[in-house]
N, C-alpha and C positions, 0 to 999 in steps of 0.2 A: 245932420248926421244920417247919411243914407246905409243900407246893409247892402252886404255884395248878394250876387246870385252867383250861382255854379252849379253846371250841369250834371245831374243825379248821379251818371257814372264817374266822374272827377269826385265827386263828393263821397263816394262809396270807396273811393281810393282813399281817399283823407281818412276815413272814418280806420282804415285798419292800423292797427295799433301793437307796437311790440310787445311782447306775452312776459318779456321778465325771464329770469333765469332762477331754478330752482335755488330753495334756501335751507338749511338747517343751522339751526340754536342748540349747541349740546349744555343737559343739565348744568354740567360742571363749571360751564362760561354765565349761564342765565344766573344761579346762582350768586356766583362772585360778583354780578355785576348788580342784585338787589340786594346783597349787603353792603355794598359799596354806597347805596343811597343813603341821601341823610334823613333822618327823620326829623319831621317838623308839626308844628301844631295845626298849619291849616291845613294840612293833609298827612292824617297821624301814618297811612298805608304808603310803600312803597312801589311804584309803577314805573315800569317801562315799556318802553314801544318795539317789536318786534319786528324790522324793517327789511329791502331788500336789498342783496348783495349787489346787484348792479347799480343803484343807484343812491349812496350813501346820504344824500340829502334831503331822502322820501318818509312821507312820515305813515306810507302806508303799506303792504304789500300791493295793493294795484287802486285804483280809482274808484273801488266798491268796499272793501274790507280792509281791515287794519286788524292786528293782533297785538294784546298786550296781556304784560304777566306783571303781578301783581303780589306783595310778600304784605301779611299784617300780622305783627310783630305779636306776642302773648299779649291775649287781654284785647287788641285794638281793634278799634270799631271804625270803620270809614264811615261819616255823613252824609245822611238821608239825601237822596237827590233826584232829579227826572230830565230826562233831556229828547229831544227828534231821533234818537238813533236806540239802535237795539242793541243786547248783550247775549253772548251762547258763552255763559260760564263754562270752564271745562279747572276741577278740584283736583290740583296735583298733589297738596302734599296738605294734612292740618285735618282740623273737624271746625266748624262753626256754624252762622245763622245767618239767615238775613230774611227782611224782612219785605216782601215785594206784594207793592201795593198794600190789599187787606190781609195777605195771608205769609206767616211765619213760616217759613221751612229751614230743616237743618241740612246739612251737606258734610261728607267726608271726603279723602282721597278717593278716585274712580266716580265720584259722581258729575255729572251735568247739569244746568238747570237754564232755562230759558229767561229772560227780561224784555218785556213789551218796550217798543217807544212810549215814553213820556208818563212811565209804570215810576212811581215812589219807589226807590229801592236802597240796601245798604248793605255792606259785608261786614261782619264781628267773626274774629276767632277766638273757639272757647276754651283754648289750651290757657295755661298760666306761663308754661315752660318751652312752649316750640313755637314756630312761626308757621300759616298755614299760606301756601300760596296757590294761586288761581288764574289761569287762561282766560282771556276774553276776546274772541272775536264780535267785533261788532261791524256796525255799516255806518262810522264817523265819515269817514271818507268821501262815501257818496253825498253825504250829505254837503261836508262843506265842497266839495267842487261842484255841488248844484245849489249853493249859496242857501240852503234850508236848515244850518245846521243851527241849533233853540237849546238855550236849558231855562230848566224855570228855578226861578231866584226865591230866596229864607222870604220874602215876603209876598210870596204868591206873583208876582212879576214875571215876567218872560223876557232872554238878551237873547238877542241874534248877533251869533259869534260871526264875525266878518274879520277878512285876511288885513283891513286897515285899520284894526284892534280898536275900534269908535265902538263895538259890541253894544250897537242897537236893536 
């Protein structure tokens, strides 16, 4: 199994890459479409993926970043979890808690909060009566197109999520 060579400037051709076409999600749609989710018990929170308009089958906005918004219903706690990639909460609508790593923080609408890779972390909202929901950009993306994308498993183990789902 040999690799090709190719000359620095052919490969600097290669290397430029289409930028994408601007995107917007208005409330009204984002909404309807996380009431729309079912709830279930291995994942009590409701998540979706915030994609790009030119290419309907992408699960990121570009090769580095991915956006997702996320509803958890009165009372619901997502479980604890740690993966290769990073979180930039951004708190649209709710009040609640989470717990990152050793230290407990709470969060309203207008706040942000950061998550390390491979940081213990979880979301609970602490309403009884409304649903809070939350932004996430992360760097899944980069990860799994550079095949390093890891979460660590309820028994202290580690899968490496790979696109022919053997998730070793």
């Amino acid at each position: 199994m040999n690799g090709h060579l190719k000359p620095f400037a052919e490969y600097l051709a290669l290397s430029a890459q289409p930028v994408g076409k601007p995107a917007i999600w208005r409330k009204p749609d984002v909404e309807a479409a996380l009431a729309a989710q079912p709830h279930s018990q291995e994942r009590l929170t409701r998540a979706m993926a915030l994609t790009r308009t030119d290419a309907p089958d992408a699960f990121s906005l570009n090769e580095s970043i991915s956006l997702m918004v996320q509803a958890l219903g009165p009372g619901e706690r997502g479980r604890s979890h740690s993966h290769s990639f990073w979180h930039l909460y951004f708190v649209l609508k709710g009040q609640g808690v989470s717990v990152i790593g050793d230290e407990r923080i709470t969060w309203s609408a207008g706040d942000s909060f950061y998550v390390p890779a491979w940081t213990e972390h979880d979301l609970q909202n602490l309403s009884q009566d409304e649903d809070a929901i939350v932004y996430s950009a992360q760097n899944l993306p980069q990860h799994a197109f550079g095949g390093t994308l890891m979460r660590k498993e309820a028994d202290g183990g580690f899968t490496h999520v790979t696109s022919d789902g053997d998730g070793r």
